[in-house]
Residue frames as qw, qx, qy, qz and C-alpha x, y, z in Angstrom:
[[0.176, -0.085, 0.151, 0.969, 96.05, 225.08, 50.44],
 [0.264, 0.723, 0.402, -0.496, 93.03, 227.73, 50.51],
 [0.397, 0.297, 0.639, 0.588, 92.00, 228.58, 47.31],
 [0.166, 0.245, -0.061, -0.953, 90.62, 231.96, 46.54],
 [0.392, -0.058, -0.705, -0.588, 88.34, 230.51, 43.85],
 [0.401, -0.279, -0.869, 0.075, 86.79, 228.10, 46.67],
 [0.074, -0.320, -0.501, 0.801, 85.64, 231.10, 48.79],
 [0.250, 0.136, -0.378, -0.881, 84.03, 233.02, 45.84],
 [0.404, -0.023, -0.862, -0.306, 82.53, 229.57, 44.66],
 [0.211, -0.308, -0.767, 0.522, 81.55, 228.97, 48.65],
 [0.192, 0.249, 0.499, -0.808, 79.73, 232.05, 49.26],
 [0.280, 0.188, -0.505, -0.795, 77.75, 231.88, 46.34],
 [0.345, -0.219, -0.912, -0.017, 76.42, 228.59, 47.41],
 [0.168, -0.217, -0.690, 0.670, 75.80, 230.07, 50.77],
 [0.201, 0.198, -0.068, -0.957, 73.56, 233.04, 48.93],
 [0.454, 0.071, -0.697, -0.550, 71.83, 230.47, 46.81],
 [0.331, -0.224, -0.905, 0.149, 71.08, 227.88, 49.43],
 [0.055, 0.273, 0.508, -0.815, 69.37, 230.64, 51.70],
 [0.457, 0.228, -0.140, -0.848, 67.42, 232.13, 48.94],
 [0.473, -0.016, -0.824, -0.312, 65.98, 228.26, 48.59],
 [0.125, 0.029, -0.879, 0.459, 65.48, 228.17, 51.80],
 [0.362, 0.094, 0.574, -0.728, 61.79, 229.66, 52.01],
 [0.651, 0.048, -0.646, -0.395, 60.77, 227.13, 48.84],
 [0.423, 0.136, -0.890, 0.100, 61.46, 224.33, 51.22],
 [0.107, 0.218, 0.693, -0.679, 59.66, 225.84, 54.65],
 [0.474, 0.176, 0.066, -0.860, 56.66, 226.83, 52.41],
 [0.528, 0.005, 0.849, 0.016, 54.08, 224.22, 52.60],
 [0.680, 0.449, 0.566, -0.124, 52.75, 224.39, 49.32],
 [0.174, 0.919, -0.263, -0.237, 55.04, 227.02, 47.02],
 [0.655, -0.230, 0.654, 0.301, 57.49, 224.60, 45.01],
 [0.096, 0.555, -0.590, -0.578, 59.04, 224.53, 41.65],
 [0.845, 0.208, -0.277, -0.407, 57.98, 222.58, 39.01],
 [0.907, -0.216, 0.358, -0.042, 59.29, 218.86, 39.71],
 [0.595, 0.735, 0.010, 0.325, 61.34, 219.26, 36.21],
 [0.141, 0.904, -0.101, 0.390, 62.97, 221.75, 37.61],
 [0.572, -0.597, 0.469, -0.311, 64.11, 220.97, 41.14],
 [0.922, 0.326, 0.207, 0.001, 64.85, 217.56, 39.51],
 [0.776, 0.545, 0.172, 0.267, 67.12, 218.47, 37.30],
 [0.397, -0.828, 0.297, -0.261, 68.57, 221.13, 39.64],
 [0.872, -0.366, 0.224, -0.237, 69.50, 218.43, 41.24],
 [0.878, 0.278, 0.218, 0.323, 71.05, 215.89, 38.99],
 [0.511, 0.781, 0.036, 0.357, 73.07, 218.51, 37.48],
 [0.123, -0.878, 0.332, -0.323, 75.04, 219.84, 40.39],
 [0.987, -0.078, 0.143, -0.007, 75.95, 216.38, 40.95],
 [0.915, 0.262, 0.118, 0.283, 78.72, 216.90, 38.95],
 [0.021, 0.846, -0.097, 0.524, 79.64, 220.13, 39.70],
 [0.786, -0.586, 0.184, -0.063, 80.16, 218.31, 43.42],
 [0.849, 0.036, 0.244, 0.467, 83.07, 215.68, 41.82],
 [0.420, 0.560, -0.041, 0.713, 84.83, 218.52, 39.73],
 [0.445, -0.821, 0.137, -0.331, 84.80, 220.67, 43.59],
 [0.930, -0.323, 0.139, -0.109, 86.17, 217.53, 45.02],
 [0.884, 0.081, 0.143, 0.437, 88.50, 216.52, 42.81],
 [0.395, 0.672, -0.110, 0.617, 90.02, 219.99, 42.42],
 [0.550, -0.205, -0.542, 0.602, 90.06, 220.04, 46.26],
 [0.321, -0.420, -0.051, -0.847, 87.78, 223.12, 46.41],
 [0.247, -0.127, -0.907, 0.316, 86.65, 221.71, 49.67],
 [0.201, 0.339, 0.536, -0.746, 84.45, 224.28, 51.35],
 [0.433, 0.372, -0.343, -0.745, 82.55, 224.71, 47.75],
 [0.360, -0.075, -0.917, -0.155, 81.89, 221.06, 47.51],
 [0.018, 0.329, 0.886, -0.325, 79.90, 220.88, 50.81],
 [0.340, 0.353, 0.063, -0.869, 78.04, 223.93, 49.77],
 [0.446, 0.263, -0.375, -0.769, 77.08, 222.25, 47.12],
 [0.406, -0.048, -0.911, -0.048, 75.90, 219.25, 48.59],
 [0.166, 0.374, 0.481, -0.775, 73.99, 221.35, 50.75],
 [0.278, 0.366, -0.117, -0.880, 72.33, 223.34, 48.15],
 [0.443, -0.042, -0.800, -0.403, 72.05, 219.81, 45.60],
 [0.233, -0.224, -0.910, 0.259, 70.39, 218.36, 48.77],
 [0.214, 0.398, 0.417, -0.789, 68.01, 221.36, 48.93],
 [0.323, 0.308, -0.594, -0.669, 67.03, 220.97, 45.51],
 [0.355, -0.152, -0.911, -0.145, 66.28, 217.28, 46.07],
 [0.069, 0.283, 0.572, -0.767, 64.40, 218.07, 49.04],
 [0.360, 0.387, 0.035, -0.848, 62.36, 220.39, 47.10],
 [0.313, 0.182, -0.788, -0.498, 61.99, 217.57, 44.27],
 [0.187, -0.226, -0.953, 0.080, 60.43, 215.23, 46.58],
 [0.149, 0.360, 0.780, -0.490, 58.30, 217.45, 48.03],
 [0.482, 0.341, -0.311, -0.745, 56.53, 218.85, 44.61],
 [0.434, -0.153, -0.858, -0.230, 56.26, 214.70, 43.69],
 [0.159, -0.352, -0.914, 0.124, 54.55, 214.19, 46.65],
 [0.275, 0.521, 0.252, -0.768, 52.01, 217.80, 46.64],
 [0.394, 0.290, -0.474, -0.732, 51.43, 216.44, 42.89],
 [0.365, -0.194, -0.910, -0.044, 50.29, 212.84, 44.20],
 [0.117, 0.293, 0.795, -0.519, 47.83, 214.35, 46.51],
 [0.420, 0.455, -0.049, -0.784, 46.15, 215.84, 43.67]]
């Protein structure tokens, strides 16, 4: 069964992940490491409560979006190790 909620929940991701998208292509323009970090971690859980409520299309978003985050984590750690 299709959930209303899971569409709402979905596009949001979809809005969010884009607007991340020109952190990630830009080579030097990145969030603090903190941030993008913690980003991270935090939607983690937000993934398992999707999951387990069977919000399906809102889960991968958000394993998209956590996975753009991390992305973005790694690549502030490593633009702060060449300094």
């Amino acid at each position: 069964m299709h959930h209303w909620q899971d569409s709402v929940l979905a596009i949001s991701f979809v809005v969010f992940s884009l607007a991340l998208l020109p952190s990630v292509l830009h080579a030097d323009k990145k969030p603090a490491l903190a941030t993008s970090s913690l980003t991270f971690t935090f939607l983690i859980p937000g993934l398992v409560v999707y999951v387990s409520l069977r919000l399906w299309y809102s889960a991968v978003l958000t394993a998209v979006n956590a996975s753009l985050w991390g992305t973005l984590a790694v690549q502030r750690y490593l633009l702060d190790r060449k300094k």
